[in-house]
N, CA, C and O of each residue as an XYZ file, in Angstrom:
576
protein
N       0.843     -1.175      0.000
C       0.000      0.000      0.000
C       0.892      1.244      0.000
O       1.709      1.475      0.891
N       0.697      1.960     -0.970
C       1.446      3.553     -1.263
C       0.999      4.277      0.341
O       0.054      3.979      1.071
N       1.862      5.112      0.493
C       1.843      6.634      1.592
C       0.511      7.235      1.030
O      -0.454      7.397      1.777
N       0.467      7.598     -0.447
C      -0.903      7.923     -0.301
C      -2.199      7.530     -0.536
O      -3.073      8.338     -0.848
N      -2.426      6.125     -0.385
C      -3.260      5.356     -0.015
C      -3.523      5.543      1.475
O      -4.443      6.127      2.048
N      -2.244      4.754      2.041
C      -2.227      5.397      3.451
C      -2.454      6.628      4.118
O      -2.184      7.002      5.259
N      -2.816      6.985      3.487
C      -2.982      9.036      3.795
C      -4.518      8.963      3.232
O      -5.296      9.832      3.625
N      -4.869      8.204      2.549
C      -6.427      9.027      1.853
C      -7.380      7.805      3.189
O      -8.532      8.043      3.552
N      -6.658      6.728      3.639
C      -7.394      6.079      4.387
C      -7.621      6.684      6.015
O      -8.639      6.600      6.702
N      -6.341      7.293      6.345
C      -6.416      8.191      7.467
C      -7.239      9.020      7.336
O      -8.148      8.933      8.161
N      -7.310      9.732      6.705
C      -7.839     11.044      6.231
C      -9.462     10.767      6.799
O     -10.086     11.237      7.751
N      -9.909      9.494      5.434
C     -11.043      9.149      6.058
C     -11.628      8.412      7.037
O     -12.845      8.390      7.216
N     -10.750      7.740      7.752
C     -10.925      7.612      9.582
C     -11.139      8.833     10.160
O     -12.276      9.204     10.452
N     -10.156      9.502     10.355
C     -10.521     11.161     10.828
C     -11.665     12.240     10.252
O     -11.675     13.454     10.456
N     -12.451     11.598      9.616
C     -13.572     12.139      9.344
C     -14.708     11.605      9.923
O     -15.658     12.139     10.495
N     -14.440     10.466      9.674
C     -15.568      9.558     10.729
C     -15.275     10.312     12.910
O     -16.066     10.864     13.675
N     -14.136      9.994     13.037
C     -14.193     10.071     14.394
C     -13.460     11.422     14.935
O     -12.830     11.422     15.992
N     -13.606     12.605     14.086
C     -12.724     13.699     14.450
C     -13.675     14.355     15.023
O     -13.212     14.910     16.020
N     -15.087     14.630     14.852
C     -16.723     14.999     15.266
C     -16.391     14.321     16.846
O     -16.114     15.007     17.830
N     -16.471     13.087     16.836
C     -16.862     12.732     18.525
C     -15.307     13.020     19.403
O     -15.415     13.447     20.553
N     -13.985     12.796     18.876
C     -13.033     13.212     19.372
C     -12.735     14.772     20.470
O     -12.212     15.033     21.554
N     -13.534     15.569     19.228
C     -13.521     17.382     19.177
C     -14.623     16.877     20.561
O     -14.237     17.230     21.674
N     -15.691     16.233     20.501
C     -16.881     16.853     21.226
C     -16.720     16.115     22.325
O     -17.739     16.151     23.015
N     -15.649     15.294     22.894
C     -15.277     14.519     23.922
C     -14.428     15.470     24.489
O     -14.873     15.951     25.532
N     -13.209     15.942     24.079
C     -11.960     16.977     24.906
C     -12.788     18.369     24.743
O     -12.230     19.301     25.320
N     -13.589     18.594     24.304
C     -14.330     19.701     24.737
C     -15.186     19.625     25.921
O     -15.303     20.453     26.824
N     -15.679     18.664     25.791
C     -17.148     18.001     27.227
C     -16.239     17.883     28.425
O     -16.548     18.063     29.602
N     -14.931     17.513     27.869
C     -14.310     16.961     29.216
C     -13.864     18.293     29.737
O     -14.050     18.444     30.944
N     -13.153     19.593     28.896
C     -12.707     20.586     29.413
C     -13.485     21.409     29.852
O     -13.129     22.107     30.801
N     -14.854     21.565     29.244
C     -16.274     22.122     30.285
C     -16.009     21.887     31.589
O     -15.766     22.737     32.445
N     -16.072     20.486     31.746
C     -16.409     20.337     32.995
C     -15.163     21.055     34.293
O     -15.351     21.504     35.424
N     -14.011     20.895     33.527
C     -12.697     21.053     34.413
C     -13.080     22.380     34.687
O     -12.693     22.697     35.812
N     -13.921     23.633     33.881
C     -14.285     24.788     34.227
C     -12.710     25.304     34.118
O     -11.816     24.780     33.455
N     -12.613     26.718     35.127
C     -11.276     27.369     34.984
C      -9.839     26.707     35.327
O      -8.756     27.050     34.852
N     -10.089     25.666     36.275
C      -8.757     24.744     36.372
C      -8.339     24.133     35.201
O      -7.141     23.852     35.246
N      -8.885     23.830     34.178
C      -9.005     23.329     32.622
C      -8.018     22.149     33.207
O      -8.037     22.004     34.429
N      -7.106     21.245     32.388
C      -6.389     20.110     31.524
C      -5.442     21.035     31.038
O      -5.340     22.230     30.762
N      -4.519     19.548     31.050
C      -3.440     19.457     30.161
C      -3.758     18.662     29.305
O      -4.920     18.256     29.322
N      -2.753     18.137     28.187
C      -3.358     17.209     27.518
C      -2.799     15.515     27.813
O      -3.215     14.397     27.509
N      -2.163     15.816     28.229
C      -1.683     14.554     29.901
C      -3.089     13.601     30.073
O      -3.498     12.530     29.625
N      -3.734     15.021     31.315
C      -4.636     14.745     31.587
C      -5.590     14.376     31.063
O      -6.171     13.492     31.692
N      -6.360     14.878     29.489
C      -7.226     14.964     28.784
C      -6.828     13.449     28.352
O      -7.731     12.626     28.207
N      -5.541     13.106     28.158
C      -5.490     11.929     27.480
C      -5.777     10.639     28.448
O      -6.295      9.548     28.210
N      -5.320     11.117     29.437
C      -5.553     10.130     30.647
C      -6.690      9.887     31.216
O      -6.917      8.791     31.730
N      -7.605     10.920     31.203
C      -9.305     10.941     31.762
C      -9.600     10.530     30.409
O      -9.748      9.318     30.566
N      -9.792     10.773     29.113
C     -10.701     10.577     28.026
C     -10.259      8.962     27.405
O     -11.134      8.605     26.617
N      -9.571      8.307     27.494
C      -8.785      7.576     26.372
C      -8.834      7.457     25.324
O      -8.986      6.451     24.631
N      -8.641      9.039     24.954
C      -8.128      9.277     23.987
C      -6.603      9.306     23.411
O      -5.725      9.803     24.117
N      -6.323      8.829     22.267
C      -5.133      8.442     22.059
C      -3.572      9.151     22.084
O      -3.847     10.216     21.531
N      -2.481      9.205     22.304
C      -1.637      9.950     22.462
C      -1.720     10.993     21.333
O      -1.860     12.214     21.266
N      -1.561      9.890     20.412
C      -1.516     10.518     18.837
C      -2.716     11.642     18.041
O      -2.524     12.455     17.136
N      -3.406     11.454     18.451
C      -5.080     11.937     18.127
C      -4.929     13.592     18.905
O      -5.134     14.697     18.404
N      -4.506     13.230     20.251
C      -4.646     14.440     21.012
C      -4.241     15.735     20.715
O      -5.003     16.656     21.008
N      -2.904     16.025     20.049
C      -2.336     16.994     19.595
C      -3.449     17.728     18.839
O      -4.101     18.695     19.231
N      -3.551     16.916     17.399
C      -4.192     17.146     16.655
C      -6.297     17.634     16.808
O      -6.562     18.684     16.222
N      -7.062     17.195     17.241
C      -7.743     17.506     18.045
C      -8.020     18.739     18.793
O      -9.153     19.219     18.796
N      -7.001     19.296     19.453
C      -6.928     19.850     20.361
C      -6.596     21.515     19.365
O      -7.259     22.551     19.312
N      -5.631     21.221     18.872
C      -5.432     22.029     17.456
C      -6.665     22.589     16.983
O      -6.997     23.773     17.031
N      -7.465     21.388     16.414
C      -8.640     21.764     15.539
C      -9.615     22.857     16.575
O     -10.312     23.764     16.120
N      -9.480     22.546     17.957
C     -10.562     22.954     18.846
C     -10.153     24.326     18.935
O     -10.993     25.223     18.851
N      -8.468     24.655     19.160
C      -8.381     26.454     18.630
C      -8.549     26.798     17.950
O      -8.501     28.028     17.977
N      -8.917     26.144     16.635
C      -8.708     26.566     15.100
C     -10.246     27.318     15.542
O     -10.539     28.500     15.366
N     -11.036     26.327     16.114
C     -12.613     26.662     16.101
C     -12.880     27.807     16.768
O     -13.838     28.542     16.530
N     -11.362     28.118     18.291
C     -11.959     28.901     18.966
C     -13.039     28.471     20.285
O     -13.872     29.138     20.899
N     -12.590     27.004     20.399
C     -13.106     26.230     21.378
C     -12.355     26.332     22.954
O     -12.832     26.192     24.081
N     -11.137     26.601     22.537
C      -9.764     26.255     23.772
C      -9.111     27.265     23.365
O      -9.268     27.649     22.206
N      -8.237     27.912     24.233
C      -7.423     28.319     24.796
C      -6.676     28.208     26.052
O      -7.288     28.138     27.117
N      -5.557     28.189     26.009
C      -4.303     28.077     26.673
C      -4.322     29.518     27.879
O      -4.561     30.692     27.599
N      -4.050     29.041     28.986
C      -4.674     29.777     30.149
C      -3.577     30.583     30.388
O      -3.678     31.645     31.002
N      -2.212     30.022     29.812
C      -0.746     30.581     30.124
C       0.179     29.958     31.765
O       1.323     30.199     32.150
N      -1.035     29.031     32.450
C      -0.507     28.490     33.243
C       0.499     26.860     32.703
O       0.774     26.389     31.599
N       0.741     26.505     33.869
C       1.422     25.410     33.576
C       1.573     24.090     34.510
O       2.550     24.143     35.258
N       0.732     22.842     34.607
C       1.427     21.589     35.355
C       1.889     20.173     34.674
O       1.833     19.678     33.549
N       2.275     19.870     35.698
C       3.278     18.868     35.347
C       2.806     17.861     34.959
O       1.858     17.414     35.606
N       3.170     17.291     34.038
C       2.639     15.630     33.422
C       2.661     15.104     34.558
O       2.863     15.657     35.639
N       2.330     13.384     34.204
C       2.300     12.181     34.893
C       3.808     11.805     35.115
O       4.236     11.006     35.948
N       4.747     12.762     33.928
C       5.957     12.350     33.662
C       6.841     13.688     34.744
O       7.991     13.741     35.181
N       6.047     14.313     34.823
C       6.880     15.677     35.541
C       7.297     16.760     34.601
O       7.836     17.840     34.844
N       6.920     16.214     33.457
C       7.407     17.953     32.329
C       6.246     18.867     32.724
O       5.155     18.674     33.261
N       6.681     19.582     32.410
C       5.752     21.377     32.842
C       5.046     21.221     31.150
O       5.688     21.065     30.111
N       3.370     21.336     31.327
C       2.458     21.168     30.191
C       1.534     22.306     30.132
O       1.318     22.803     31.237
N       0.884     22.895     29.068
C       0.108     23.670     29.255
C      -1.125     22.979     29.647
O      -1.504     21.824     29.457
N      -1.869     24.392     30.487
C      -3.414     24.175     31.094
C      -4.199     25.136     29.816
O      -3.964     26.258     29.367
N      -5.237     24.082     29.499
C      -6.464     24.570     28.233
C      -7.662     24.372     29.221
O      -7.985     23.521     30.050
N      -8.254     25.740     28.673
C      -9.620     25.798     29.084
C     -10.303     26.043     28.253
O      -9.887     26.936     27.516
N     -11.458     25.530     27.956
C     -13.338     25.778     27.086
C     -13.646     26.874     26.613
O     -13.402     27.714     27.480
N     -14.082     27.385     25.642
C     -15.270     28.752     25.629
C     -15.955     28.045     25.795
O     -15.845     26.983     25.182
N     -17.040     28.246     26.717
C     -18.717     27.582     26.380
C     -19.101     28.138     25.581
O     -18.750     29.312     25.697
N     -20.054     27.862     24.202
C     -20.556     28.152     23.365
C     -20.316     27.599     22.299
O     -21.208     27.779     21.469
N     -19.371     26.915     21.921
C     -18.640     26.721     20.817
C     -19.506     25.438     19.924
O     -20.470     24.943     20.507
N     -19.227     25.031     18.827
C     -19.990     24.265     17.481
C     -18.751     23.643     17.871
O     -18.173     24.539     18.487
N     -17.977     22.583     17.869
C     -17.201     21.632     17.868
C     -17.626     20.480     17.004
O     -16.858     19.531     16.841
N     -18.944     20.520     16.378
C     -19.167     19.222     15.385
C     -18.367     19.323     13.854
O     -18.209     18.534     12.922
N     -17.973     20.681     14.121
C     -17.629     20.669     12.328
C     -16.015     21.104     12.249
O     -15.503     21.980     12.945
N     -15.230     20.173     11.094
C     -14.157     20.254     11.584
C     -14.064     21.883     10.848
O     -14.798     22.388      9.999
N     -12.715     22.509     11.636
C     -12.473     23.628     10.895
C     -11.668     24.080      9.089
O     -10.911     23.364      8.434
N     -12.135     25.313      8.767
C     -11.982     25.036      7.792
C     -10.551     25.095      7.323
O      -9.904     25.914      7.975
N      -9.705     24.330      6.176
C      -8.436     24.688      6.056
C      -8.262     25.856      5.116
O      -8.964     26.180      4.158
N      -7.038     26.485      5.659
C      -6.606     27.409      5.067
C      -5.543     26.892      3.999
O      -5.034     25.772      4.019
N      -5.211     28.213      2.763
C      -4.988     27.214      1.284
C      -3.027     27.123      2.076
O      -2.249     26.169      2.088
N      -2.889     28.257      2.508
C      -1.323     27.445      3.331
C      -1.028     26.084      3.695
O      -0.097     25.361      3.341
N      -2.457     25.772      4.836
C      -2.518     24.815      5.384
C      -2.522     23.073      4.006
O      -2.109     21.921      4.134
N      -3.195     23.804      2.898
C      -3.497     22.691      1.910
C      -1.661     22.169      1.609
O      -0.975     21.222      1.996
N      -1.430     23.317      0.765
C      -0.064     23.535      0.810
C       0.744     22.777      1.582
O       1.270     21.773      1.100
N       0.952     23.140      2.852
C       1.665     22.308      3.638
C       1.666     20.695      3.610
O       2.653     19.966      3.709
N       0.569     20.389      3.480
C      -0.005     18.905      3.414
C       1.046     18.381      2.389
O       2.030     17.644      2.432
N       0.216     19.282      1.216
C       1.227     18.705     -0.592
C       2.742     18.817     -0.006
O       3.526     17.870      0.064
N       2.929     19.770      0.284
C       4.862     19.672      0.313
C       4.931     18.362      1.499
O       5.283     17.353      0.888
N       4.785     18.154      2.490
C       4.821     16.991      3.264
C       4.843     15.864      2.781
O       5.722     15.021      2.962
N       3.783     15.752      2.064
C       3.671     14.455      0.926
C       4.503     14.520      0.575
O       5.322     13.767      1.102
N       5.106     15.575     -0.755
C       6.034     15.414     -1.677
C       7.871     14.911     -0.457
O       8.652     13.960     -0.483
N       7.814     15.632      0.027
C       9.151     15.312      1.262
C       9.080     14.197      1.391
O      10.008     13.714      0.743
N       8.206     13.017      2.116
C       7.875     12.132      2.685
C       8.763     10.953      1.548
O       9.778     10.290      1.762
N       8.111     11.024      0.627
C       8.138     10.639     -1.023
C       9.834     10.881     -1.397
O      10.363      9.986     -2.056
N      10.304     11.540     -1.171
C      11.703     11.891     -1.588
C      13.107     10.630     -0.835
O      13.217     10.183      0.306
N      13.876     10.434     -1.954
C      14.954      9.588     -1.191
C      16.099     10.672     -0.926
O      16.193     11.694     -1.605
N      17.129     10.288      0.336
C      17.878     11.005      0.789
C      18.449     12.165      0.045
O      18.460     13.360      0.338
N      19.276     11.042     -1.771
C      19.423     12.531     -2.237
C      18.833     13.185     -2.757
O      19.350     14.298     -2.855
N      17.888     13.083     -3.214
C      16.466     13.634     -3.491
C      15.880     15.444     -2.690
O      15.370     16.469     -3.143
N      16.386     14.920     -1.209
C      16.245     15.631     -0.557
C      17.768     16.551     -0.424
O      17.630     17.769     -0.311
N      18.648     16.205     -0.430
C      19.350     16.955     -0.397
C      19.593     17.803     -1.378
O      20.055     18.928     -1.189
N      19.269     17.274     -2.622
C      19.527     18.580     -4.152
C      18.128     19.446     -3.857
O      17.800     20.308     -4.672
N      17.565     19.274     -3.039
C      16.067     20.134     -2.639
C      16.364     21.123     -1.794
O      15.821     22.220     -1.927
N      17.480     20.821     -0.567
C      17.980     21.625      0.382
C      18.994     22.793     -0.112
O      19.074     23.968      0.247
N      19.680     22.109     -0.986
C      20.486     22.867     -1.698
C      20.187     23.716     -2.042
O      20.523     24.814     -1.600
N      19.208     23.437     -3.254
C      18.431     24.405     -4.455
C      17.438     25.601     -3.716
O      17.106     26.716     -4.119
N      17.110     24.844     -2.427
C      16.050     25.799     -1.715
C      16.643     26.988     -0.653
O      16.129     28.058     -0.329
N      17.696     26.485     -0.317
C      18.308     27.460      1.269
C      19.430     27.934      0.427
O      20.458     27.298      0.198
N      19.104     29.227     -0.052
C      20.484     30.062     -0.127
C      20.838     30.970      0.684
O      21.767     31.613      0.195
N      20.520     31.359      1.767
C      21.279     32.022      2.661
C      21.730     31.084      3.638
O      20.920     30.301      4.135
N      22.926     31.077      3.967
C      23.973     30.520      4.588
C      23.082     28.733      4.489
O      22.125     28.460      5.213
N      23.486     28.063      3.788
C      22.994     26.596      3.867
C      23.395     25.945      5.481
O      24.438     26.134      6.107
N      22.129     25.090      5.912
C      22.673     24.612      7.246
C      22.776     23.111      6.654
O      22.143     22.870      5.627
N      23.539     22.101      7.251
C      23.519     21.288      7.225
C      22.499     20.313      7.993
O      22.832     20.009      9.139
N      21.165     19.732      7.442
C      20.216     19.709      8.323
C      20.395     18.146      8.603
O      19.817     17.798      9.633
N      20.916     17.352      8.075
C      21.729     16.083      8.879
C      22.355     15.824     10.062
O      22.440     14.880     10.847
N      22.864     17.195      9.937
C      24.347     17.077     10.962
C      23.029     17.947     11.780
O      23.082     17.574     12.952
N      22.082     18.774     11.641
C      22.002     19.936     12.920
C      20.382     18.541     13.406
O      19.630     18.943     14.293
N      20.197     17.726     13.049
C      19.310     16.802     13.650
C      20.005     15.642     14.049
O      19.393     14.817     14.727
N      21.252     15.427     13.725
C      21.893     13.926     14.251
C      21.758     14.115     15.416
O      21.993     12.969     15.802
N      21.505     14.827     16.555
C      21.256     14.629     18.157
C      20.163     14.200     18.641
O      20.012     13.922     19.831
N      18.699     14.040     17.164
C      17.682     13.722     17.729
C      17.383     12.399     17.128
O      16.418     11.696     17.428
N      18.362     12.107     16.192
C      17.684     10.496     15.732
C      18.800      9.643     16.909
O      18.606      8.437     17.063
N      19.689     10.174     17.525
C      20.495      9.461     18.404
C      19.405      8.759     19.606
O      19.856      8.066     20.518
């Protein structure tokens, strides 16, 4: 199965369950009122998925559902996380709409994804002319 097979099948999973996702970490952050969640928490009270959550949670500012309180507690793990709290009022059934950047972004992702090493590197080249970084060498600390 191609990446974008795999991508048009995601796509349409997350259409099916992105509606009850949105209207679950919203119900749940109602209730928390002004103490709101992290997404720790949200993931840990809802079981909802690690992976899902980011994204989700995203869509719910896009809507104007959540905002970020500027406070901060600690995971289950002890990292310092942001606290999100609710607007009450909000439509959370419909996902938000994308912006043509946002389309954009998608296509170049794809196309990256799709690319073999040197592929990517005559891309880096051709694309970064002010001072080229070496983006191998400035990420080898995180595939370590």
């Amino acid at each position: 199965m191609s990446t974008t097979q795999n991508s048009l099948f995601a796509y349409e999973a997350s259409e099916k369950t992105g509606p009850t996702r949105r209207r679950l970490v919203y119900n749940y952050l109602l209730k928390q009122g002004a103490m709101g969640a992290t997404d720790d928490e949200i993931i840990h009270s809802t079981s909802i998925e690690h992976k899902s959550m980011a994204g989700t949670r995203h869509q719910l500012m896009k809507l104007g559902a959540v905002e970020d309180t500027g406070n901060r507690r600690p995971t289950r793990s002890g990292n310092p996380a942001t606290v999100w709290v609710a607007i009450p009022g909000v439509r959370v059934s419909e996902a938000p709409v994308k912006t043509d950047r946002e389309h954009l972004m998608t296509a170049a992702r794809k196309q990256l994804k799709e690319m073999s090493d040197d592929q990517l590197r005559v891309f880096l080249e051709v694309t970064v002319t002010e001072q080229p970084i070496d983006l191998l060498d400035f990420y080898a600390e995180f595939r370590e």
